[in-house]
KOLNURO-77361 format. One record per residue (C-alpha): residue number from 0; residue in one letter; x, y, z. Coordinates in steps of 0.001 Angstrom, whole numbers. Each point is the difference from the previous one (the first is absolute). Example, Ala and Ser with C-alpha at 12.3 -4.5 7.8 and 13.67 -1.06 7.14 Angstrom:
<pts>
    i  aa        X        Y        Z
    0   A    12300    -4500     7800
    1   S     1370     3440     -660
</pts>
This chain:
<pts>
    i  aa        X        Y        Z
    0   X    22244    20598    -5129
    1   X    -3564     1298     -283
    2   X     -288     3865    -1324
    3   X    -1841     2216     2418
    4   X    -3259     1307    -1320
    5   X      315     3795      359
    6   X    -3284     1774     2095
    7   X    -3140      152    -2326
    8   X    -2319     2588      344
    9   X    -2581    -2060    -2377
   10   X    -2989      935    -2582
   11   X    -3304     -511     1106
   12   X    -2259     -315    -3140
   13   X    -3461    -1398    -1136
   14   X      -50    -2503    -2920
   15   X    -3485    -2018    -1027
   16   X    -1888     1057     3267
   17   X     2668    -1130     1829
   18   X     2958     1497     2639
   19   X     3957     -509    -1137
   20   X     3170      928     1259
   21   X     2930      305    -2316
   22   X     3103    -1007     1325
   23   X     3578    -1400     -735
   24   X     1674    -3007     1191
   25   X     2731    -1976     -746
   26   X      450    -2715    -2646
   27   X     2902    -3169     -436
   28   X     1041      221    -3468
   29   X     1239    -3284    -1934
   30   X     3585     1383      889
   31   X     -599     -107     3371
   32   X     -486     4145      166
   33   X    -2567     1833     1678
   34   X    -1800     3281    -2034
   35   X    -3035     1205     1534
   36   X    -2967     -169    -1850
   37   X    -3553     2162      -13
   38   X    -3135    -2167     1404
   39   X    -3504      583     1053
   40   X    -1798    -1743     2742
   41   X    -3825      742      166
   42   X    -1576      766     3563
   43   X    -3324     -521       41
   44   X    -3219     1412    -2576
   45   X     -814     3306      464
   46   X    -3692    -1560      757
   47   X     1430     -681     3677
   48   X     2084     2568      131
   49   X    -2022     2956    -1744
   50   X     2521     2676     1377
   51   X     3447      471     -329
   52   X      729     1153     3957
   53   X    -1840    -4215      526
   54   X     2717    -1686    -2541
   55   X     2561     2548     1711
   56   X      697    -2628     3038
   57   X      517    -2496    -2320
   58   X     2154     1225    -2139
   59   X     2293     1853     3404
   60   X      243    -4350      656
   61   X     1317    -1216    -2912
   62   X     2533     2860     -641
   63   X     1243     -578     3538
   64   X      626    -3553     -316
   65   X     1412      512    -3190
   66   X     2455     2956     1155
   67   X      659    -2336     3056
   68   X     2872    -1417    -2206
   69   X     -830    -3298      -86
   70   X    -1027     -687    -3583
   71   X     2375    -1937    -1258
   72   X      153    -1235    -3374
   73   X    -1053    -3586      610
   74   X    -2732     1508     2124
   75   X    -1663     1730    -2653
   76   X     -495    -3255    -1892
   77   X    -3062    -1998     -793
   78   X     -749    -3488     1899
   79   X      327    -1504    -3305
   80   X     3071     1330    -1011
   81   X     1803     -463     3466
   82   X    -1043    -3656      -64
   83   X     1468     -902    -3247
   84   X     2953     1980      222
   85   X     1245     -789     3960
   86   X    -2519    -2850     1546
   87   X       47    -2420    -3064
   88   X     3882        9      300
   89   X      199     -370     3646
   90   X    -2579    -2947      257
   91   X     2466    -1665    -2212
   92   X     2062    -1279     2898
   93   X    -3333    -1690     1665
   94   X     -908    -3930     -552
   95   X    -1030     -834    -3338
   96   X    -3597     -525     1048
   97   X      -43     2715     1831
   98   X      849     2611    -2635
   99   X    -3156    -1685    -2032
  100   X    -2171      752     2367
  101   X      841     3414      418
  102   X       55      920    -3602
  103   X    -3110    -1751    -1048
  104   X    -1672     2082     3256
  105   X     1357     3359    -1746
  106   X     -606     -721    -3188
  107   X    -3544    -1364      742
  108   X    -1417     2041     2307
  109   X     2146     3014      854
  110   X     1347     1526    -2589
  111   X    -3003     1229    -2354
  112   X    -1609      959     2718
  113   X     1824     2223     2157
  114   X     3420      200    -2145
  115   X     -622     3173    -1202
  116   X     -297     1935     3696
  117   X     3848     1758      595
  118   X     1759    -1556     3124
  119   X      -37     3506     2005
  120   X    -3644      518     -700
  121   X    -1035    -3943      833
  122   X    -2361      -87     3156
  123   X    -1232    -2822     2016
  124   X    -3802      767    -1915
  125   X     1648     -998    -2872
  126   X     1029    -3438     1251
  127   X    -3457     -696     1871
  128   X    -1823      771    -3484
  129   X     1582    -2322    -1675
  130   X     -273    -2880     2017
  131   X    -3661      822      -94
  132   X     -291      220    -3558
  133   X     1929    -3506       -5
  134   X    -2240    -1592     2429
  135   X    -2949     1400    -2290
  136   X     1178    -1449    -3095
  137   X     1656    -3051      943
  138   X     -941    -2981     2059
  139   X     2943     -181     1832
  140   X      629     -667     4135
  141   X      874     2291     2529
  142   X     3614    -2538       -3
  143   X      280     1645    -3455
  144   X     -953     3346      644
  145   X     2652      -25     2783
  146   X     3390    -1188    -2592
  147   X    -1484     3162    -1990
  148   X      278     2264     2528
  149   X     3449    -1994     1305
  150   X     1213      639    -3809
  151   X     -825     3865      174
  152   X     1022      524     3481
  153   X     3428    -1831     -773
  154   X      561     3034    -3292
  155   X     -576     2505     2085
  156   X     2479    -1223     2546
  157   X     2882     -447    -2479
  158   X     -976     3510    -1325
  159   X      663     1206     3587
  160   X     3353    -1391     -494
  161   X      436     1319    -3643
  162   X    -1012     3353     1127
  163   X    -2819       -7    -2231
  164   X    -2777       58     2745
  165   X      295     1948     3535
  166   X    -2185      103     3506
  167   X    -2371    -3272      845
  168   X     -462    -2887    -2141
  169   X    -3528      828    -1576
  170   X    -1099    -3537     -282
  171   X      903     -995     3810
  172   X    -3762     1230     1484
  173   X    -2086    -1506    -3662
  174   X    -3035    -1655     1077
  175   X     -350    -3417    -1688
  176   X    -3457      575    -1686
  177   X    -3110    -1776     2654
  178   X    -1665    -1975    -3212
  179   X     3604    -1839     -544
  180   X    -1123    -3541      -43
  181   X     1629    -2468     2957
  182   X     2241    -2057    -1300
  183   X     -617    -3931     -296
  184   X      399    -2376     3068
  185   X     3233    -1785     -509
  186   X      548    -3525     1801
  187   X     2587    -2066     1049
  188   X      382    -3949      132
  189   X     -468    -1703     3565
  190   X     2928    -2949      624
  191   X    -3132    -2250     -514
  192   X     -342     1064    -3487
  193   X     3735       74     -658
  194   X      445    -3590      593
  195   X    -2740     -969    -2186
  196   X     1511     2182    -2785
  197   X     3552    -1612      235
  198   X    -1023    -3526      342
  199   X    -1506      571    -3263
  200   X     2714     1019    -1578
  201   X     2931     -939    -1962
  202   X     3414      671     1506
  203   X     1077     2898    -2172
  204   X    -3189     2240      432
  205   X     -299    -1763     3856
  206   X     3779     1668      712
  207   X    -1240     2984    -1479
  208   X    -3403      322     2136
  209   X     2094     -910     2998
  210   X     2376     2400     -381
  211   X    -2485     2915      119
  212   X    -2744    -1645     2373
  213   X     2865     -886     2631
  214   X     2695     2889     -680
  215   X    -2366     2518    -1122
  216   X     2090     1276    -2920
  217   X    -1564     2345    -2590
  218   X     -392    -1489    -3880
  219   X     3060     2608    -1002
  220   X     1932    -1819     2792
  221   X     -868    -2959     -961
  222   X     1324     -234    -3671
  223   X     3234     1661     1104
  224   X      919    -2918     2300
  225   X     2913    -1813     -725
  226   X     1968    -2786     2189
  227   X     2440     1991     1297
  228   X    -2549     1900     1713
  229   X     -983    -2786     2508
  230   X     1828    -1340     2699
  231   X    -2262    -2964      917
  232   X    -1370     1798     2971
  233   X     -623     3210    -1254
  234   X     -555     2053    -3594
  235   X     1884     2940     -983
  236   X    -1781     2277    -2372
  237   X     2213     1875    -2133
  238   X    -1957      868    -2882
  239   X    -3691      342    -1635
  240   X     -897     -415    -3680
  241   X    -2939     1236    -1362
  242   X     -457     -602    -3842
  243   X     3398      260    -1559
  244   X     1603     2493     3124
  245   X     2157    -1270     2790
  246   X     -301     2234     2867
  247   X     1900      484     3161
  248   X    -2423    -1414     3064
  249   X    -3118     2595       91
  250   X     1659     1721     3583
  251   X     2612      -78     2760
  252   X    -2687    -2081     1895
  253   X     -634    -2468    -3192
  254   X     3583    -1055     -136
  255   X     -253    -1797     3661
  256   X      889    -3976      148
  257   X    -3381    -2053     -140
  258   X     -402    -2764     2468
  259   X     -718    -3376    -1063
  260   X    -1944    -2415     1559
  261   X      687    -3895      -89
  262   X    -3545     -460    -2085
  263   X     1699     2274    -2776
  264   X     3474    -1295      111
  265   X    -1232    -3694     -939
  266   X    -1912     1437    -2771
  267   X     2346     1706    -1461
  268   X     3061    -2646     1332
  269   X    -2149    -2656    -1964
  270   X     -452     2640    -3073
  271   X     3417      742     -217
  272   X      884    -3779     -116
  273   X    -1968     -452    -3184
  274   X     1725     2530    -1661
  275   X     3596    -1355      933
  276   X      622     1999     3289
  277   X     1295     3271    -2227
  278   X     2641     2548     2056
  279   X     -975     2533    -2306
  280   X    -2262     1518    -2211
  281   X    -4294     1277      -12
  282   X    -1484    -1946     2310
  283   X    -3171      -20    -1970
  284   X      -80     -446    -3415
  285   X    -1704    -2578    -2399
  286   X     3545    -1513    -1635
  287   X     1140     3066    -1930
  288   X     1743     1334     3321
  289   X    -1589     3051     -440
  290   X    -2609     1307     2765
  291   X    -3270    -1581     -126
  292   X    -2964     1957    -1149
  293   X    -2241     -253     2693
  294   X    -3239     1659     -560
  295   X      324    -2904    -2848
  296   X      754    -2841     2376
  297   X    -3324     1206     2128
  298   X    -2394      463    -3137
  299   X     1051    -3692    -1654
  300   X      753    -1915     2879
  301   X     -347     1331     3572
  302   X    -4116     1745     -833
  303   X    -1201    -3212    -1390
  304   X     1304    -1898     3297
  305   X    -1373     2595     2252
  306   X    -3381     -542    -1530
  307   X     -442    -3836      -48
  308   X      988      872     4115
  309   X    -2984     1714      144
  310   X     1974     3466      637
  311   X      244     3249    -1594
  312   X     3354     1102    -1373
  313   X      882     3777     1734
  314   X     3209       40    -1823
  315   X     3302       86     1001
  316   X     -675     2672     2852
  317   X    -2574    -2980     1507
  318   X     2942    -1662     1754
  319   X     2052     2972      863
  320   X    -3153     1171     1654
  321   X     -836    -3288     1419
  322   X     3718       30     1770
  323   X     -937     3114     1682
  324   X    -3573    -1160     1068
  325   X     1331    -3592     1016
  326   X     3121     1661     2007
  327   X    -2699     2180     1386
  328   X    -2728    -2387     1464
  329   X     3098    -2312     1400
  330   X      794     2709     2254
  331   X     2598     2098    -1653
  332   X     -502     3733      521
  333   X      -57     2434    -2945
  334   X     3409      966      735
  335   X     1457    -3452     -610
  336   X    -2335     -753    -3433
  337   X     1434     3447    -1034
  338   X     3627    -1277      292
  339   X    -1003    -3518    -1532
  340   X    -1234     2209    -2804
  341   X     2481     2025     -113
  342   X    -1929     3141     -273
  343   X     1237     3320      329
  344   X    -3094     1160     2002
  345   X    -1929    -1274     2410
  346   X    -3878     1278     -895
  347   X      768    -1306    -3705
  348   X      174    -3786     1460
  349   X    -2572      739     2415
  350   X    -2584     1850    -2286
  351   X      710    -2392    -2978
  352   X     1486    -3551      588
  353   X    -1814     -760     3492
  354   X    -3198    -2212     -447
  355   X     -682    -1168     2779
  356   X    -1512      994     3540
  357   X     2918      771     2824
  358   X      434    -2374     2181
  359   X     -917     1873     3235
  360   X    -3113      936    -1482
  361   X     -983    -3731     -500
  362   X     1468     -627     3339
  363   X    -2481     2674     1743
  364   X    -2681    -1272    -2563
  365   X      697    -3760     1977
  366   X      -17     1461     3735
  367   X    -2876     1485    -1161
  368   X    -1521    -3428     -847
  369   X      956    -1428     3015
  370   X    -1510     2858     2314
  371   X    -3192     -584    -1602
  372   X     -159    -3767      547
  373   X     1055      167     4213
  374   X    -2487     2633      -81
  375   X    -3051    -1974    -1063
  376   X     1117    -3409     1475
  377   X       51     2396     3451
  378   X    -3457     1913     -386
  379   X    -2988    -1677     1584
  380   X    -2490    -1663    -2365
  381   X    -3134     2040     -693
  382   X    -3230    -2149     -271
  383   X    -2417     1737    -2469
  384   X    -4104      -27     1252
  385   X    -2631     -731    -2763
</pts>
């Protein structure tokens, strides 16, 4: 249980030109114990605050809020230390890849700059400078300057739930900075461009390539495939690897049967066949039954084919996207690609995977077309005089 911090009164005081109060507050010890301990937290300079009646308000603030008894120990805590001593440990329990991603964000771009700044005292300034000091220094897209804010917004959230941080998440209202640069167009494959790929292609890699141009499974997905998982009409996905990690599927949503068409069920009928028609075991592999490395597979074998096609190679996410586009200009509604997908929300498969114009716009686009051409055939010709 958190010891109460008894009423301060405070000592205002002026140190190197500059306004401090002297208070107490209370500190965890190693043995889990709380002592209070004497601290100082400056004001402002006595440049902008010349007399003391000025720096008065200021100081009637702080000692409010910190009489308000709700400085707890964990509250009183720098960013730094709270994230190594509560976050790292709870983004343990996320995916593999995902806890990369998040450290390598702190440990690149957070912490030396803002790791410093206590929990209680952290304002939503704080956050906007130093995404503007990152966009400054680094060439990096607004996609990027958004998982940095995600990262910092997410610590701030489990300190709400450690009791470290109290009131309004300060990074929710952060303006990305405006001289972010866009991201890069991404692109998906066309069926056109699909079929030229796999009839160039030998059946391993052209089981692979199906797989994700005509099921739309993610690389992670992919490699964690195993027999068991597919039924002949549909694929079960029950697990993602990435690198050496096997992961449960990435959500709720993720973990939805797969539909598969005939076009994919030959392939992979006729790819199972050459292996011996296995019950068991990685679907995917190169002979040493473990998972396939993939991004291997694409730079020795798959890239070079793509090329003498006359194509670029978008990577793996090129036919996930191109499932969504393709779905999408055959008619199907973003609600349906979504569910083929299996994304947990709608704007992410909308925003991201779709690359294509709807279908009603084309259709209006057509009408349009058509209006013009009654319209001429039915105005009366216009003889020009010299």
């Amino acid at each position: 249980m958190t010891k109460p911090v008894r009423y301060q009164e405070g000592h205002l005081y002026v140190h190197h030109e500059a306004w401090f109060v002297r208070y107490r507050e209370p500190v965890r010890q190693i043995d889990g114990s709380i002592k209070d301990r004497q601290r100082a937290k400056k004001l402002g300079r006595v440049k902008d605050y010349p007399r003391e009646s000025q720096i008065k308000p200021l100081f009637a603030e702080f000692m409010r809020r910190l009489n308000a008894g709700n400085v707890s120990p964990e509250a009183c805590i720098t960013l730094a230390e709270f994230v190594e001593k509560f976050y790292l440990k709870y983004i343990e329990e996320k995916r593999a890849s995902t806890k990369k991603g998040y450290t390598e964000i702190w440990n690149n771009h957070i912490r030396d700059r803002i790791g410093h700044i206590q929990m209680r005292e952290f304002r939503t300034v704080d956050a906007s400078r130093m995404l503007k000091a990152i966009a400054n220094e680094n060439d990096l897209t607004r996609t990027t300057l958004q998982h940095i804010k995600g990262v910092l917004s997410g610590i701030f959230t489990h300190a709400k739930n450690e009791g470290a941080f109290d009131g309004a998440n300060p990074v929710r209202d952060v303006h990305i900075p405006g001289n972010a640069r866009e991201p890069g167009e991404t692109y998906a494959y066309n069926l056109n461009q699909i079929c030229r790929i796999l009839d160039s292609l030998q059946l391993l890699p052209k089981a692979v390539v199906a797989t994700a141009a005509y099921a739309g499974l993610r690389e992670g997905e992919l490699r964690g495939l195993e027999w068991t998982d597919y039924q002949g009409d549909a694929l079960s996905v029950n697990r993602s690897i990435w690198k050496s990690f096997t992961n449960k599927a990435k959500t709720r949503a993720s973990a939805n049967p797969v539909p598969v068409i005939r076009q994919l069920a030959e392939i992979l009928s006729a790819y199972r066949s050459s292996l011996g028609n296995p019950a068991e075991g990685v679907m995917f592999h190169s002979g040493s039954g473990e998972p396939m490395d993939l991004d291997k597979l694409a730079q020795l074998v798959i890239r070079p084919v793509v090329k003498l096609t006359g194509l670029e190679w978008y990577g793996w996410h090129g036919f996930r996207r191109g499932i969504a586009s393709n779905l999408y200009e055959l008619g199907a509604d973003e609600k349906i690609v979504q569910r083929v997908l299996r994304h947990a929300k709608a704007h992410v498969t909308k925003d991201r995977y779709i690359k294509a114009f709807d279908p009603a716009v084309l259709a209006a686009k057509k009408r349009m077309e058509t209006t013009l051409d009654a319209m001429r055939l039915c105005a009366p010709t216009v003889h020009q005089i010299n």
